[in-house]
Backbone as a ProteinNet text record, in pm:
[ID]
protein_1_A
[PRIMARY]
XXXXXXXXXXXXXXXXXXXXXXXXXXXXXXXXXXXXXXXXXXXXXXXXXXXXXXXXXXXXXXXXXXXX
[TERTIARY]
14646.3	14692.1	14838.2	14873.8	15015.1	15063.1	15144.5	15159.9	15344.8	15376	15516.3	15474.3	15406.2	15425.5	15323.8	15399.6	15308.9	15183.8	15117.4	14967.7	14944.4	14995.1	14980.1	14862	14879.9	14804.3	14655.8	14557.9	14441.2	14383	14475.8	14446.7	14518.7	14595.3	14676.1	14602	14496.2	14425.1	14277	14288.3	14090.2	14022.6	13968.4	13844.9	13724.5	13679.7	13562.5	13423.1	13342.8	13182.7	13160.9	13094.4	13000.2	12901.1	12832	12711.2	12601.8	12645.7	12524.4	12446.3	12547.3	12520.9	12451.8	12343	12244.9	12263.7	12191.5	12194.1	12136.5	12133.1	12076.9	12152.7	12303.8	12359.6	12346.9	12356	12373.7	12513.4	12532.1	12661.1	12752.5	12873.2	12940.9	13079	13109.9	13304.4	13339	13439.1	13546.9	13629.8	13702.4	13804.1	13895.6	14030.9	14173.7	14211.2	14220.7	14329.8	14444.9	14568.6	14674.4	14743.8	14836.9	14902.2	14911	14972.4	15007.3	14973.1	14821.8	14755.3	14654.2	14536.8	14393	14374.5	14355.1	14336.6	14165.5	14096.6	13952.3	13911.6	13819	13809.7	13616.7	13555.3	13447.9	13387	13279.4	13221.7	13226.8	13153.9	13107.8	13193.8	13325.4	13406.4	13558.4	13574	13682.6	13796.9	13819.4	13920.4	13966.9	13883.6	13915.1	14027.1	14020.1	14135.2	14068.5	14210.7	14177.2	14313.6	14245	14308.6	14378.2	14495.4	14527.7	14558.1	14516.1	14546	14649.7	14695	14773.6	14704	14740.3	14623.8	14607.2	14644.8	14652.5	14510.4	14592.7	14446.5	14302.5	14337.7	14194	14079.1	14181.6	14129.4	14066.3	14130.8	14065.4	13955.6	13956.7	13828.6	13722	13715.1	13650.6	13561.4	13669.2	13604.6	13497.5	13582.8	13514.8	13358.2	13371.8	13266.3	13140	13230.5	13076.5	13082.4	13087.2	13112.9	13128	13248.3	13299.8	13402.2
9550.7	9622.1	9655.5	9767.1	9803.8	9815.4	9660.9	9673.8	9736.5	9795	9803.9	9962.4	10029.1	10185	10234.1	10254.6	10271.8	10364.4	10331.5	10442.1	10549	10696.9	10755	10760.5	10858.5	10923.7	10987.3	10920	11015.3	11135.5	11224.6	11355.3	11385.2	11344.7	11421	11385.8	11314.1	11223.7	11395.4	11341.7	11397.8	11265.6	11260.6	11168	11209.6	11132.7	11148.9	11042.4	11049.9	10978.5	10968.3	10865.8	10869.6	10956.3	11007.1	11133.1	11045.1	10921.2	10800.5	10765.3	10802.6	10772.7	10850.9	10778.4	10832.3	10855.2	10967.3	11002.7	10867.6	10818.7	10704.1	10581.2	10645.2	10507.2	10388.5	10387.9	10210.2	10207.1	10071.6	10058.8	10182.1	10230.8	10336.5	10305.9	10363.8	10335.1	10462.1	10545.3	10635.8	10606.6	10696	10680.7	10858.3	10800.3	10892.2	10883.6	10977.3	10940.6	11020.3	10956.2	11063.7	11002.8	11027.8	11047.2	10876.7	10790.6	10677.3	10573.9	10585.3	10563.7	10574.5	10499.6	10525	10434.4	10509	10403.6	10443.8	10325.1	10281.9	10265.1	10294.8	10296.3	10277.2	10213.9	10209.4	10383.6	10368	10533.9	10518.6	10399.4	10383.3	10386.2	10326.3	10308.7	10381.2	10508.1	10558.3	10557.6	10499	10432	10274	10178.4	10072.2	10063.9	9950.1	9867.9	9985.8	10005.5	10043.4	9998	9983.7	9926.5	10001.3	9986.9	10094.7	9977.7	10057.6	10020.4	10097.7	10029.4	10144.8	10198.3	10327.9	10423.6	10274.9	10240.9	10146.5	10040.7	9961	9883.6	9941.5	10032.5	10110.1	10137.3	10221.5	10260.1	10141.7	10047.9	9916.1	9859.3	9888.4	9844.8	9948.2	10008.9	10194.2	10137.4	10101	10080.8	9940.9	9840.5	9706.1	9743.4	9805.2	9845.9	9919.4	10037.9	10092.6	10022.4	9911.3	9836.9	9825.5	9950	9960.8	9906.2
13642.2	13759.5	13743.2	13823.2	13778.1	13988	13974.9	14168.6	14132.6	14069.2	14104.1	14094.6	14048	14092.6	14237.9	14344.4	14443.4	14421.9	14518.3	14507.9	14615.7	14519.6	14596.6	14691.1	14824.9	14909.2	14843.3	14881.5	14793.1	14799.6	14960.7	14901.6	14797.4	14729.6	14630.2	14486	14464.5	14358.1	14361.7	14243.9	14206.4	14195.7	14269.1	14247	14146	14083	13963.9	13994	14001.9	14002.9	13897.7	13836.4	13713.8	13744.8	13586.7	13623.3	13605.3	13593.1	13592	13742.1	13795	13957.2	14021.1	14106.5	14135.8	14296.4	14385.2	14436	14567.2	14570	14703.4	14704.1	14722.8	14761.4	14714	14592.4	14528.9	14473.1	14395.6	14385.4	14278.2	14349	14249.6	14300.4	14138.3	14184.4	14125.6	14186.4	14181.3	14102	13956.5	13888.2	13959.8	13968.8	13999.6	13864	13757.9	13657.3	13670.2	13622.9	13610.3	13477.5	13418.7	13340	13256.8	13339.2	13327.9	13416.6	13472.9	13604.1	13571.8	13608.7	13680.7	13818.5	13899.5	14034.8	14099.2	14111.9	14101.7	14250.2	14289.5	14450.3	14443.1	14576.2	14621.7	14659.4	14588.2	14631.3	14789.3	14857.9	14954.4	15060.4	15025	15106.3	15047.9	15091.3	15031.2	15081.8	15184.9	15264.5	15224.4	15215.8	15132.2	15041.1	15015.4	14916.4	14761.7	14687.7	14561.2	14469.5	14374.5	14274.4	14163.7	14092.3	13953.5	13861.5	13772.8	13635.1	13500.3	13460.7	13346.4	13258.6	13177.6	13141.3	12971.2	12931.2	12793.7	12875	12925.7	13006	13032.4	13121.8	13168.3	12984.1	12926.9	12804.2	12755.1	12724.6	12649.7	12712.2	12868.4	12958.6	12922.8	12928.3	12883.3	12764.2	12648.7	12507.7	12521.9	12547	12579.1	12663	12764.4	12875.4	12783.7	12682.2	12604.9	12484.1	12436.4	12363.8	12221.9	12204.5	12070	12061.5
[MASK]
++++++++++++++++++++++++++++++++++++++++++++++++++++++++++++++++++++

């Protein structure tokens, strides 16, 4: 997590879905990327708590996650 750069306002974010995600509401999470940033949010709840990560971290989660 990166808590010393604030998080912007999320109209100013693109939000992204996985194309894995299926249409009936089960669990999904939202990626914002920007430059030196990804901040991660509940599909369900897009008002909720969301989290960022630095783009180095995220990436290594990315790789680890499809497991190369």
């Amino acid at each position: 997590m990166n808590p010393e750069q604030p998080i912007q306002d999320s109209s100013e974010l693109v939000w992204r879905k996985s194309s894995y995600s299926g249409g009936d509401g089960g669990e999904c999470v939202e990626v914002a990327a920007q430059p030196a940033t990804v901040h991660v949010r509940d599909s369900k709840n897009v008002q909720g708590a969301r989290l960022s990560f630095g783009s180095a971290p995220w990436a290594a989660f990315v790789g680890f996650a499809a497991g190369r």
